[in-house]
NUSE-745115 format. One record per atom (N, C-alpha, C): residue number from 1; atom name; x, y, z. Coordinates in steps of 0.001 Angstrom, whole numbers, m for minus. Layout:
{k:NUM&a:CA&x:X&y:Y&z:Z}
...
***
This chain:
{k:1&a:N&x:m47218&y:53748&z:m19135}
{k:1&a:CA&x:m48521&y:54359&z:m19009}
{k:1&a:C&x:m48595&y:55529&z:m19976}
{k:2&a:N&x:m49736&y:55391&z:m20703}
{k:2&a:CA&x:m50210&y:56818&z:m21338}
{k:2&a:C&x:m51058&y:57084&z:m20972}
{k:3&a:N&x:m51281&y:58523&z:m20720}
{k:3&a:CA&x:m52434&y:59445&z:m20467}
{k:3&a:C&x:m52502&y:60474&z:m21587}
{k:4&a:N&x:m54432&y:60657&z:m21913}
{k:4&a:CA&x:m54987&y:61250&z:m23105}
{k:4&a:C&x:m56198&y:61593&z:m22717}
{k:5&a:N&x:m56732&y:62401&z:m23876}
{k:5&a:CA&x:m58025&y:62995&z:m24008}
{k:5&a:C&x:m58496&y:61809&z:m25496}
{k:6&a:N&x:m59823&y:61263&z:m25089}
{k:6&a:CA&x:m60658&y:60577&z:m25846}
{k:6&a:C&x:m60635&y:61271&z:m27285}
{k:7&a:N&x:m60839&y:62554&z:m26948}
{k:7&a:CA&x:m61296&y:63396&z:m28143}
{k:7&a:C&x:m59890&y:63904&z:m28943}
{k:8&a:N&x:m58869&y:63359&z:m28655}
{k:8&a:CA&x:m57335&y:64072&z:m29084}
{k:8&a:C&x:m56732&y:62685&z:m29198}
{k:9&a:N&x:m57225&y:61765&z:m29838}
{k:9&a:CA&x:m55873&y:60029&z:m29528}
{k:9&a:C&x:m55039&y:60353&z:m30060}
{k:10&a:N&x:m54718&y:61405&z:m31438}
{k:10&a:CA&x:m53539&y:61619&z:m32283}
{k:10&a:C&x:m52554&y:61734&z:m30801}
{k:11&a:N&x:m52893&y:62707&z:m30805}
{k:11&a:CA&x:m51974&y:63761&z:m29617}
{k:11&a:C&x:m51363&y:62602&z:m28743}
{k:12&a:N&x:m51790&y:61649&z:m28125}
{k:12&a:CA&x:m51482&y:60976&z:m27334}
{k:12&a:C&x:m50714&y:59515&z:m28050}
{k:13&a:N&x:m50336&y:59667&z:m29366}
{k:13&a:CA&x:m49365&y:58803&z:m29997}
{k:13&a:C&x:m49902&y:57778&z:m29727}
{k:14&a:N&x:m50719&y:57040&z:m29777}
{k:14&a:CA&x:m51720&y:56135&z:m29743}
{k:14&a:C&x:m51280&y:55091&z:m30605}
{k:15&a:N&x:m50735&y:53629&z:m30748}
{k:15&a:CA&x:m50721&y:52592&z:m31916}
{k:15&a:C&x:m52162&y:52759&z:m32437}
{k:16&a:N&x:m52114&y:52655&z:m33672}
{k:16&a:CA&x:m53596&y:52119&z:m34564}
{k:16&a:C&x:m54534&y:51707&z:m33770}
{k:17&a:N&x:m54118&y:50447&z:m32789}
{k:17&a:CA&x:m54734&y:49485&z:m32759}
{k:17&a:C&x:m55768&y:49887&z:m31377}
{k:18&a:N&x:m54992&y:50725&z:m30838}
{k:18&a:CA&x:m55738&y:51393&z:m29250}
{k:18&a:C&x:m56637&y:52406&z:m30079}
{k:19&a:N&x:m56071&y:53055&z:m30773}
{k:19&a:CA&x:m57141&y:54004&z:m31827}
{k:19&a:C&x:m58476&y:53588&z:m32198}
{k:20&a:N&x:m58065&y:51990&z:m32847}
{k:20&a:CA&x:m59616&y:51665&z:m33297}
{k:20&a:C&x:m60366&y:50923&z:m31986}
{k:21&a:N&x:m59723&y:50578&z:m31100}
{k:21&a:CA&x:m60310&y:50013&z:m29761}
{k:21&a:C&x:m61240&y:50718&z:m29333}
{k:22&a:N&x:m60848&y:52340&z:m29289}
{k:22&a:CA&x:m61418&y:53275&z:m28132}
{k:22&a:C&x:m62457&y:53565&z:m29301}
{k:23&a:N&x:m62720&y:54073&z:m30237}
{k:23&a:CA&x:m63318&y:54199&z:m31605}
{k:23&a:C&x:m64490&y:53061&z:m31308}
{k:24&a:N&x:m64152&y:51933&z:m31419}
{k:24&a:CA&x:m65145&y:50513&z:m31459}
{k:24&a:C&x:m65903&y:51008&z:m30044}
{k:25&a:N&x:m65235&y:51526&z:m29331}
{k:25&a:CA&x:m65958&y:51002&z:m27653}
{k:25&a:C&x:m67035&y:52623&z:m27880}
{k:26&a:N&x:m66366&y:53389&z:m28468}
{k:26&a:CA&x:m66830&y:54898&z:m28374}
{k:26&a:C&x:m68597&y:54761&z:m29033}
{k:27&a:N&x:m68604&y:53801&z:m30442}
{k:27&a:CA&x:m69475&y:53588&z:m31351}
{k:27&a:C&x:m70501&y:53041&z:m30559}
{k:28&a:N&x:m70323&y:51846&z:m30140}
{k:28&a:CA&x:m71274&y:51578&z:m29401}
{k:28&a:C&x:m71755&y:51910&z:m28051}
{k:29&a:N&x:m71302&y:52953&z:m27813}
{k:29&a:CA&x:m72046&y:53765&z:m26771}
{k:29&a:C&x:m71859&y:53526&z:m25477}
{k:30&a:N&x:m70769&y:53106&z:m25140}
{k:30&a:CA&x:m70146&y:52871&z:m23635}
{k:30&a:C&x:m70759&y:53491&z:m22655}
{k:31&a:N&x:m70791&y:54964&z:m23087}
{k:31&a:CA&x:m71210&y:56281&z:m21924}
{k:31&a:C&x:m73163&y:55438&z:m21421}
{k:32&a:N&x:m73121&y:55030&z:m22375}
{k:32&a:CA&x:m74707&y:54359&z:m21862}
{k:32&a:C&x:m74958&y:53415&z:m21826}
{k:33&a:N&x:m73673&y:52623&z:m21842}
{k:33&a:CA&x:m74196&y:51140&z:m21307}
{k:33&a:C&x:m74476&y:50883&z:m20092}
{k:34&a:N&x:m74966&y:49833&z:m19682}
{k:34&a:CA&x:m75178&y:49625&z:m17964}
{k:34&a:C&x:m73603&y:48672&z:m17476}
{k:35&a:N&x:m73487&y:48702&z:m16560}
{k:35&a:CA&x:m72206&y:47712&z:m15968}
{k:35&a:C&x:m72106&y:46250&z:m16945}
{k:36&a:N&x:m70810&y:46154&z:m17007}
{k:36&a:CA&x:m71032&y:44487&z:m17746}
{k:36&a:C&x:m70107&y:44678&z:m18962}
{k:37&a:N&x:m69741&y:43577&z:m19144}
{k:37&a:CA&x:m68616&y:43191&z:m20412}
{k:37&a:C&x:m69240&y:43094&z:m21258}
{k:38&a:N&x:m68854&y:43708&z:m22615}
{k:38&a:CA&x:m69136&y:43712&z:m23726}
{k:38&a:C&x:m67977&y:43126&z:m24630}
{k:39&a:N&x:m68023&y:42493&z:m26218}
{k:39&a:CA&x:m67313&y:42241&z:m27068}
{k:39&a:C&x:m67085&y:43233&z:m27849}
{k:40&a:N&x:m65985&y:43850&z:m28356}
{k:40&a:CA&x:m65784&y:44406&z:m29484}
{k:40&a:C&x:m64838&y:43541&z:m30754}
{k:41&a:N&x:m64083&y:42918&z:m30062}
{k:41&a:CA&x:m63398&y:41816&z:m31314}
{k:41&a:C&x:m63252&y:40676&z:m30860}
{k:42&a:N&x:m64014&y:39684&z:m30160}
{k:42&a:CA&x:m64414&y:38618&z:m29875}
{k:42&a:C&x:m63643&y:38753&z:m28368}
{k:43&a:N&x:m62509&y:38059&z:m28235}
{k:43&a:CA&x:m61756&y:38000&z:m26665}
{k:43&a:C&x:m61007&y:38331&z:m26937}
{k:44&a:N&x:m60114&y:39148&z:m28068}
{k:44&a:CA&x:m59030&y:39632&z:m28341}
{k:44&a:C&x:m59056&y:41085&z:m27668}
{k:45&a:N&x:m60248&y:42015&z:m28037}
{k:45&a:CA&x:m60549&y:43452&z:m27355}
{k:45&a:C&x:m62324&y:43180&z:m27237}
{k:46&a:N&x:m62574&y:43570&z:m25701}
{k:46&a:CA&x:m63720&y:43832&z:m25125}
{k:46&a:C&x:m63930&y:44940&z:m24225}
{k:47&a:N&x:m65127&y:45046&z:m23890}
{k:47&a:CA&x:m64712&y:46461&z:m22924}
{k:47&a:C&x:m65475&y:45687&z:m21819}
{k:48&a:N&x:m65055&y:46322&z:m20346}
{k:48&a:CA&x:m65904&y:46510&z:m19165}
{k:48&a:C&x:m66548&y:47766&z:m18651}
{k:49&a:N&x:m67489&y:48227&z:m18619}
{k:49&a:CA&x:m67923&y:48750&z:m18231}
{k:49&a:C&x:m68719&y:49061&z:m16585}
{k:50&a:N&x:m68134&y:49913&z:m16112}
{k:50&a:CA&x:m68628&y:49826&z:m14761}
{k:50&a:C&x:m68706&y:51220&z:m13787}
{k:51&a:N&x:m69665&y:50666&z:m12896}
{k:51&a:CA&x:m69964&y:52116&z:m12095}
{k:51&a:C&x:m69590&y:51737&z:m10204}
{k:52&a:N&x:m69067&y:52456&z:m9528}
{k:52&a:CA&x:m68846&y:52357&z:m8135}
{k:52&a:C&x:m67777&y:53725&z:m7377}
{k:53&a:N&x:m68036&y:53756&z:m6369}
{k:53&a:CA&x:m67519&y:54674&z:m5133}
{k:53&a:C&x:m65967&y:54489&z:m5163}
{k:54&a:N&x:m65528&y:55378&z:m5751}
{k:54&a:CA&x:m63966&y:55715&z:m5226}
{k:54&a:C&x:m63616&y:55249&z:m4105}
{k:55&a:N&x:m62156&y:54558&z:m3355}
{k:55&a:CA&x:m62052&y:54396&z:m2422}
{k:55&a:C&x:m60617&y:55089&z:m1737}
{k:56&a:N&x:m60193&y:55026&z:m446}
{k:56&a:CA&x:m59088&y:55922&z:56}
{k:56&a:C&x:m58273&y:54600&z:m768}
{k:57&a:N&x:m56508&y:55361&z:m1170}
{k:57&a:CA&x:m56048&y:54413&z:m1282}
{k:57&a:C&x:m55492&y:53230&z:m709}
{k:58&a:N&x:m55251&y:53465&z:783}
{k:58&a:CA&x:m55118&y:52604&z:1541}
{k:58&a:C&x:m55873&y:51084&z:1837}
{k:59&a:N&x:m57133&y:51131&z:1113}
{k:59&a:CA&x:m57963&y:50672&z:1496}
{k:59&a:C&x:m57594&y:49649&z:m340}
{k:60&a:N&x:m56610&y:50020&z:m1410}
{k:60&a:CA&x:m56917&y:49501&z:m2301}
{k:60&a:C&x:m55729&y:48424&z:m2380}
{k:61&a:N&x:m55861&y:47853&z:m3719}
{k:61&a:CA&x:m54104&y:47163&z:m3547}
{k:61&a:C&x:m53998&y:47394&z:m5529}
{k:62&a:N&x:m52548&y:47020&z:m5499}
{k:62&a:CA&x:m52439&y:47385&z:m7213}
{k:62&a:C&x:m52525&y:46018&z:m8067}
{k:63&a:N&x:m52943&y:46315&z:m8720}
{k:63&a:CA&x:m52920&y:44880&z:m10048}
{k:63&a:C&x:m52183&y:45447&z:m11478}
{k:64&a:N&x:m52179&y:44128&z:m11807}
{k:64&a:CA&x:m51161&y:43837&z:m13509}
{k:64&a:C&x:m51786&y:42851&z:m14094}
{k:65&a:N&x:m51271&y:42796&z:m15227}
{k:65&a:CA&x:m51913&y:41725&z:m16190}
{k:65&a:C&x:m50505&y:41400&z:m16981}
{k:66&a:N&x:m50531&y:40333&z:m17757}
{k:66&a:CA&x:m49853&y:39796&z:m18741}
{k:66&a:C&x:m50002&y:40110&z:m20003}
{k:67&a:N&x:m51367&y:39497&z:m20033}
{k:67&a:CA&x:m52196&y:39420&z:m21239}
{k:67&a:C&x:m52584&y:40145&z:m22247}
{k:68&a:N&x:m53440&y:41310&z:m21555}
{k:68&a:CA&x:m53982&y:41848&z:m21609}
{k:68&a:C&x:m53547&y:43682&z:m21051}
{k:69&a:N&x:m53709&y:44632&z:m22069}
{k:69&a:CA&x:m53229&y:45860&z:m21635}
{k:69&a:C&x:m54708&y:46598&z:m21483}
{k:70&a:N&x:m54482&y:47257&z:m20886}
{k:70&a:CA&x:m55742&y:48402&z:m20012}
{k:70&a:C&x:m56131&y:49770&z:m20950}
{k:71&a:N&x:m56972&y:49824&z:m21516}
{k:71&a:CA&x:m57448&y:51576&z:m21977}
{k:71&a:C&x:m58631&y:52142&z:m21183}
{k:72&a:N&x:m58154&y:52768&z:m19856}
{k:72&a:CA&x:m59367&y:52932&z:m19074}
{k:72&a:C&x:m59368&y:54307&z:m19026}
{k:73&a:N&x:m60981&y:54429&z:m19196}
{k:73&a:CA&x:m61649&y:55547&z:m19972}
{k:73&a:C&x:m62480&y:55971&z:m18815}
{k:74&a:N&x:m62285&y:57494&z:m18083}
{k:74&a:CA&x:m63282&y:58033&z:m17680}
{k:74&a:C&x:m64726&y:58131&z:m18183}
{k:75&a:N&x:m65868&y:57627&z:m17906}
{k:75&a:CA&x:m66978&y:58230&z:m18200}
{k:75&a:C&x:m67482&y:59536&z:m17417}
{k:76&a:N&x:m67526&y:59616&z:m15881}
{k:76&a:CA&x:m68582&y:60148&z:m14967}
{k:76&a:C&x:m67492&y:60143&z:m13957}
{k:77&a:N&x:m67465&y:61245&z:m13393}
{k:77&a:CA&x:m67155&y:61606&z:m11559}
{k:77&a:C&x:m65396&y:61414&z:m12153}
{k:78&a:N&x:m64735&y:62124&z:m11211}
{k:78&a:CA&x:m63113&y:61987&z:m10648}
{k:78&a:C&x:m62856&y:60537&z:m10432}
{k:79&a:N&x:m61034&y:60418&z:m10940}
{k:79&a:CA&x:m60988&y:59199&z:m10431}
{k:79&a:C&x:m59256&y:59239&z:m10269}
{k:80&a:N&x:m58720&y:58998&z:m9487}
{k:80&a:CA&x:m57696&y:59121&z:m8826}
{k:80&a:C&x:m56212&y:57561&z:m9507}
{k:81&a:N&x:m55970&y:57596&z:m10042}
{k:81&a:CA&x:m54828&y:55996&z:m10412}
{k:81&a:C&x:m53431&y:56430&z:m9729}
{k:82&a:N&x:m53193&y:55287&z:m9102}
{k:82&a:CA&x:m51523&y:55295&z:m8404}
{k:82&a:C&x:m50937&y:54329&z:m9252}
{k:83&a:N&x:m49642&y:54576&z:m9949}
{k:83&a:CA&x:m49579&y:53461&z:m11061}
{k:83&a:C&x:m47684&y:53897&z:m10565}
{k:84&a:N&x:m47488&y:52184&z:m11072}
{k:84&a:CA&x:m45731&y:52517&z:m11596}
{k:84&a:C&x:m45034&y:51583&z:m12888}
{k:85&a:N&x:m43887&y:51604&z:m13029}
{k:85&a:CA&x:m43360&y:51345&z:m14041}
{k:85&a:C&x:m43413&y:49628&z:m13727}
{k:86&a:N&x:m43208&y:48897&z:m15365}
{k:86&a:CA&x:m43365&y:47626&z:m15115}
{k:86&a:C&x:m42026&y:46781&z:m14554}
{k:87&a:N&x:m42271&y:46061&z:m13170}
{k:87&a:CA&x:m41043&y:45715&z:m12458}
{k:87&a:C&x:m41032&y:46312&z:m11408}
{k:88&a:N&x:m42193&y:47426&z:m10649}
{k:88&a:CA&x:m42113&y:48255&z:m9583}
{k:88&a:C&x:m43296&y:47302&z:m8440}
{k:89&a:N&x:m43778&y:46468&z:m8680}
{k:89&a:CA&x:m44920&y:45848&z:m8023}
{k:89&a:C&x:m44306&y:45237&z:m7279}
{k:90&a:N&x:m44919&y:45131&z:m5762}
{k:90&a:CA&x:m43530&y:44299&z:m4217}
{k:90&a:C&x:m45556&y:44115&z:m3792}
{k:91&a:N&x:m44535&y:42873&z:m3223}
{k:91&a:CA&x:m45683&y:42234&z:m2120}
{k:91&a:C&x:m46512&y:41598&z:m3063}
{k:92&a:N&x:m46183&y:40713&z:m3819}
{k:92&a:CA&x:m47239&y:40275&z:m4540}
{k:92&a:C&x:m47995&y:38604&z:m4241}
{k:93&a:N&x:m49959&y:38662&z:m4740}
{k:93&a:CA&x:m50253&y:37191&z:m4644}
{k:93&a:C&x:m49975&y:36436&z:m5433}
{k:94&a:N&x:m50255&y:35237&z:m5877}
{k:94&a:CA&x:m50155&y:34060&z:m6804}
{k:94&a:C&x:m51252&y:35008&z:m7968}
{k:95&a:N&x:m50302&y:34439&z:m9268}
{k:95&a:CA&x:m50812&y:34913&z:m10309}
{k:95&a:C&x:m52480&y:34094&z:m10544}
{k:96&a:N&x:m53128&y:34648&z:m11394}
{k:96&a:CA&x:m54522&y:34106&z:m11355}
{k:96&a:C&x:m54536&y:34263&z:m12804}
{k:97&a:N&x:m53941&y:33121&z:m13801}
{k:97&a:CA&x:m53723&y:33115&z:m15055}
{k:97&a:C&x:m54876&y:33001&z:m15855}
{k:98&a:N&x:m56040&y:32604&z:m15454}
{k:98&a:CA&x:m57457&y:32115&z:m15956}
{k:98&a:C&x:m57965&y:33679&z:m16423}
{k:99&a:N&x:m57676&y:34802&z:m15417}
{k:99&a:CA&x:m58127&y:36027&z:m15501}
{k:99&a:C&x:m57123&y:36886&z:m15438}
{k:100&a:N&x:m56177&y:36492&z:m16025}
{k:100&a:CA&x:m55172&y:37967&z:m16552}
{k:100&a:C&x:m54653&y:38690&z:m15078}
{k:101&a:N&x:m54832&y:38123&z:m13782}
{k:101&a:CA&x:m54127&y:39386&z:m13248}
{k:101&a:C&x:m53145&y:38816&z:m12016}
{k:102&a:N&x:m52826&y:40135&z:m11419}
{k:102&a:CA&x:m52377&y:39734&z:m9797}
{k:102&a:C&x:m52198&y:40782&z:m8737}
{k:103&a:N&x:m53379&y:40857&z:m7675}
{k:103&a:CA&x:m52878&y:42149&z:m6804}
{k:103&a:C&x:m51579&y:42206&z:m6223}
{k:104&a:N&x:m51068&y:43386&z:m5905}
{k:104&a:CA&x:m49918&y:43160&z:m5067}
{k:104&a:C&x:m49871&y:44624&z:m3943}
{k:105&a:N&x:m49198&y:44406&z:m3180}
{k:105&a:CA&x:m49598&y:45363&z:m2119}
{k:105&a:C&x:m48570&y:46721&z:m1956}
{k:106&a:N&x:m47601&y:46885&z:m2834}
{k:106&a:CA&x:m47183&y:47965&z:m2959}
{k:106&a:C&x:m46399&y:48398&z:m4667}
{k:107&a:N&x:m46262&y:49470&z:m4930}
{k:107&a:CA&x:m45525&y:50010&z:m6158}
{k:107&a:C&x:m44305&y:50854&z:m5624}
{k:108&a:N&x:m43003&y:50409&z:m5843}
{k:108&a:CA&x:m41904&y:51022&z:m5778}
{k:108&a:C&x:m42400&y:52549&z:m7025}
{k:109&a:N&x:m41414&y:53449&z:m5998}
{k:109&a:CA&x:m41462&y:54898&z:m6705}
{k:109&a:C&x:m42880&y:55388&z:m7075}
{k:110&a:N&x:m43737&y:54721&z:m6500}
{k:110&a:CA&x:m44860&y:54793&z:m7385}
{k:110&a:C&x:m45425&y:56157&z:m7423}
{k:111&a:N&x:m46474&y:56771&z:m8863}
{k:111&a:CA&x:m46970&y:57906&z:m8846}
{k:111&a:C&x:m48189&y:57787&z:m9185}
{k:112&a:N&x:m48547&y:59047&z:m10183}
{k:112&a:CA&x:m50629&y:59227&z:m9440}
{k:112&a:C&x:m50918&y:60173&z:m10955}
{k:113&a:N&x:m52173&y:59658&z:m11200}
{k:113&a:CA&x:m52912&y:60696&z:m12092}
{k:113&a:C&x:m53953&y:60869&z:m11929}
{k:114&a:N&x:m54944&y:62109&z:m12534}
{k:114&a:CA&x:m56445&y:62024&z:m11751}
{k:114&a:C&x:m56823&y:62074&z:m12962}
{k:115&a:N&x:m57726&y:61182&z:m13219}
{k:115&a:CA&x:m58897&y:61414&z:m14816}
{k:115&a:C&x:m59993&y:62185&z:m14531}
{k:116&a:N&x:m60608&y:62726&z:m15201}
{k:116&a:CA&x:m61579&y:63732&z:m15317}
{k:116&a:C&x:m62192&y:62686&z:m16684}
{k:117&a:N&x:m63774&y:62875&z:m16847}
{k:117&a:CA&x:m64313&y:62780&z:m18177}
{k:117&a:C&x:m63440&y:62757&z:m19362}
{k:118&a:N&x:m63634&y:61824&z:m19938}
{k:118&a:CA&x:m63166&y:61802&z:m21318}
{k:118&a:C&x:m61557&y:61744&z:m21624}
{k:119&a:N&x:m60938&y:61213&z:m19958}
{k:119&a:CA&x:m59943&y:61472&z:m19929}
{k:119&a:C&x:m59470&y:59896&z:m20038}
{k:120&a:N&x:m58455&y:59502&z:m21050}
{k:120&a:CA&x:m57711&y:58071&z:m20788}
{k:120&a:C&x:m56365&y:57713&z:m20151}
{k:121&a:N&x:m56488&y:56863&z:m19354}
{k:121&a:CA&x:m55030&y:56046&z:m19235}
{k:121&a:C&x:m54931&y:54710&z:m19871}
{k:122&a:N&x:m53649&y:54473&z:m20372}
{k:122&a:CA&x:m53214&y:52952&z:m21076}
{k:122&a:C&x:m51964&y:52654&z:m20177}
{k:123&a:N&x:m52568&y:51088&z:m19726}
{k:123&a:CA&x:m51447&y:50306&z:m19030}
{k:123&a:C&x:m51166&y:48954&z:m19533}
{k:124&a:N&x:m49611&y:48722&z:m19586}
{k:124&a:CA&x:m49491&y:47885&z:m20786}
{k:124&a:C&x:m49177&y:46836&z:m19762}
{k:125&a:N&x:m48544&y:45508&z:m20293}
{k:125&a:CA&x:m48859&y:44073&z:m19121}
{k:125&a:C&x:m47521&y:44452&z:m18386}
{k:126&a:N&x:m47770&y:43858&z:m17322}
{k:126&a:CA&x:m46518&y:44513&z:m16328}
{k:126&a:C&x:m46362&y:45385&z:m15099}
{k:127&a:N&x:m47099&y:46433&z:m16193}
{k:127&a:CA&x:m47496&y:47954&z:m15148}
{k:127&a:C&x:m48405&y:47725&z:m14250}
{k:128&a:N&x:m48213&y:47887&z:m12839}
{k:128&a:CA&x:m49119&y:48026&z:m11638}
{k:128&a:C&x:m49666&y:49529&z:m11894}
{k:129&a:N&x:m50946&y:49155&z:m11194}
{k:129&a:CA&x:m51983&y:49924&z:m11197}
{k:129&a:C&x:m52777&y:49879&z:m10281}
{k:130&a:N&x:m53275&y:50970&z:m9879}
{k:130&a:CA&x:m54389&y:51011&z:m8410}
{k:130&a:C&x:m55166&y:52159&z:m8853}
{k:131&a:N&x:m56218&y:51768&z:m9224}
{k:131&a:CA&x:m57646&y:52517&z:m10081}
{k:131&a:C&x:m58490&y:52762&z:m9242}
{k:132&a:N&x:m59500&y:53360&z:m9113}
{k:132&a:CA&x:m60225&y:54162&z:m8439}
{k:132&a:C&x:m60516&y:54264&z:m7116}
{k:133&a:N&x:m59343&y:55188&z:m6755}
{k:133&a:CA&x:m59159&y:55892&z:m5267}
{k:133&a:C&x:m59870&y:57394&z:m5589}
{k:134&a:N&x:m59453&y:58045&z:m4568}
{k:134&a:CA&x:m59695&y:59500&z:m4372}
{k:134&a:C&x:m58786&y:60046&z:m4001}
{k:135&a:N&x:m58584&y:61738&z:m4264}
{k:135&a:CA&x:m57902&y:62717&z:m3253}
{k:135&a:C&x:m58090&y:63084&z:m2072}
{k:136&a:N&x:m59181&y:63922&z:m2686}
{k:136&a:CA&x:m60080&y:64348&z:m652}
{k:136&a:C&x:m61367&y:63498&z:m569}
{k:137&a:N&x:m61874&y:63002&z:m1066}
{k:137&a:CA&x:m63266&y:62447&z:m637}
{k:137&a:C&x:m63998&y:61378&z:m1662}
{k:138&a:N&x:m64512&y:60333&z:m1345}
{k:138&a:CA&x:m65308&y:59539&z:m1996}
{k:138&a:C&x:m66443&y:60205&z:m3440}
{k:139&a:N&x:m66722&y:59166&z:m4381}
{k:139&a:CA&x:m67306&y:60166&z:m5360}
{k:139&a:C&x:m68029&y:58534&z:m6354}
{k:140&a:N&x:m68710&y:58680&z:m6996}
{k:140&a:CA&x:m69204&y:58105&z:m7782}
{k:140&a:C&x:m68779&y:57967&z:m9340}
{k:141&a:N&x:m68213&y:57403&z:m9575}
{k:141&a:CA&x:m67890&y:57288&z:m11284}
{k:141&a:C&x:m68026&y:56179&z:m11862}
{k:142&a:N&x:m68442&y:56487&z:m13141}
{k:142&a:CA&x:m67980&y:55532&z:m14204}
{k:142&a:C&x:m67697&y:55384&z:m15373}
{k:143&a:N&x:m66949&y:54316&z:m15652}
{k:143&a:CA&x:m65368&y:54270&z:m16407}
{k:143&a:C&x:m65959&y:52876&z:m17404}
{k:144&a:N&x:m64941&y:52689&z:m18514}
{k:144&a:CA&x:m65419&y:51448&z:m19293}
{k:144&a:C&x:m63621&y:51213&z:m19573}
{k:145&a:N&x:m62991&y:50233&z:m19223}
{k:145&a:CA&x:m61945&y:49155&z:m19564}
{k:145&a:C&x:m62233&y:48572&z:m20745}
{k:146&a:N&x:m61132&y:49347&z:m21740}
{k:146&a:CA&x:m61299&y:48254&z:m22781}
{k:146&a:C&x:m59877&y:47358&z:m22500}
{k:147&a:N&x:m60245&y:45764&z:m22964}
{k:147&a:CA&x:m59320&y:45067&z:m22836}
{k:147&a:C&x:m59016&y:44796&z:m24235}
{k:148&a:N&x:m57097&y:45318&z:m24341}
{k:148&a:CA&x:m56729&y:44405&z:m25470}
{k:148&a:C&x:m55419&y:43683&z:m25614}
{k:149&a:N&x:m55718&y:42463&z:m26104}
{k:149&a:CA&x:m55256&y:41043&z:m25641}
{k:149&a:C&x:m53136&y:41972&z:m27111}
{k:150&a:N&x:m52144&y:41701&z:m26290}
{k:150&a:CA&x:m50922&y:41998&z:m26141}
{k:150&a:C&x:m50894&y:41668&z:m27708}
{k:151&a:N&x:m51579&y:40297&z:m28298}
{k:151&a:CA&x:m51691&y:39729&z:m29562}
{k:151&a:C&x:m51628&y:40745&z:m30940}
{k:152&a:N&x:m52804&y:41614&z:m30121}
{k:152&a:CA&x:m53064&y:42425&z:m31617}
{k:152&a:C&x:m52296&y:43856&z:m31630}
{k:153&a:N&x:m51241&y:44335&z:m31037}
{k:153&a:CA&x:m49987&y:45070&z:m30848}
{k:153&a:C&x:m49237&y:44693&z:m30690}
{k:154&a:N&x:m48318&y:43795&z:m29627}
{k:154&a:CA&x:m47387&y:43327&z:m29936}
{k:154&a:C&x:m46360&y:42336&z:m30714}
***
């Protein structure tokens, strides 16, 4: 996992390739899109964009991908991630290969970051993740996922 400021990618040792991702998604105006997937390099990198209510974490479960690594970008409101290292995910469902993922119901050792605006995390395939919880209380945000396919970095 990396965590960054939108406005600082140097700082956050960023490959090229997440550089021009967040750049592509930045250009076309994420902060004002409405909910919904967009293309930025056909199905290789796209973004999601989306808006909804924080939830307790109890109430969430963690997912991974293969495929596909995560640059998820605060837009609006607090947002709480419980994440762990790749190989820390227990309790897991049948993979769902059509769509890149698989919940699973706990993260060994697992830990926590809170995004604020303009704030990024990158999760690469492997890494469990449990995205928008809260600390003390429910909240409204929204965030845009860019997806990029393992292809064009690794």
């Amino acid at each position: 996992m990396i965590v960054g400021n939108i406005r600082q990618l140097q700082a956050a040792g960023l490959p090229a390739a997440f550089c021009q991702a967040i750049d592509q998604a930045l250009s076309a105006g994420i902060a004002n899109l409405a909910p919904g997937s967009y293309p930025l390099q056909g199905d290789k990198v796209f973004v999601n964009v989306m808006a909804f209510a924080t939830q307790r974490a109890e109430e969430k479960r963690a997912e991974l991908h293969r495929g596909y690594i995560d640059i998820q970008i605060l837009l609006e409101g607090e947002e709480h991630i419980y994440y762990g290292l790749a190989g820390s995910a227990r309790e897991c469902d049948a993979w769902h290969e059509e769509e890149d993922y698989q919940l699973c119901q706990h993260i060994e050792n697992e830990q926590s970051v809170t995004l604020k605006p303009g704030m990024f995390a990158v999760f690469m395939p492997g890494e469990p993740h449990k995205p928008g919880c809260y600390r003390t209380r429910s909240g409204m945000v929204k965030k845009a996922v860019i997806k990029v396919h393992r292809s064009v970095v690794l």
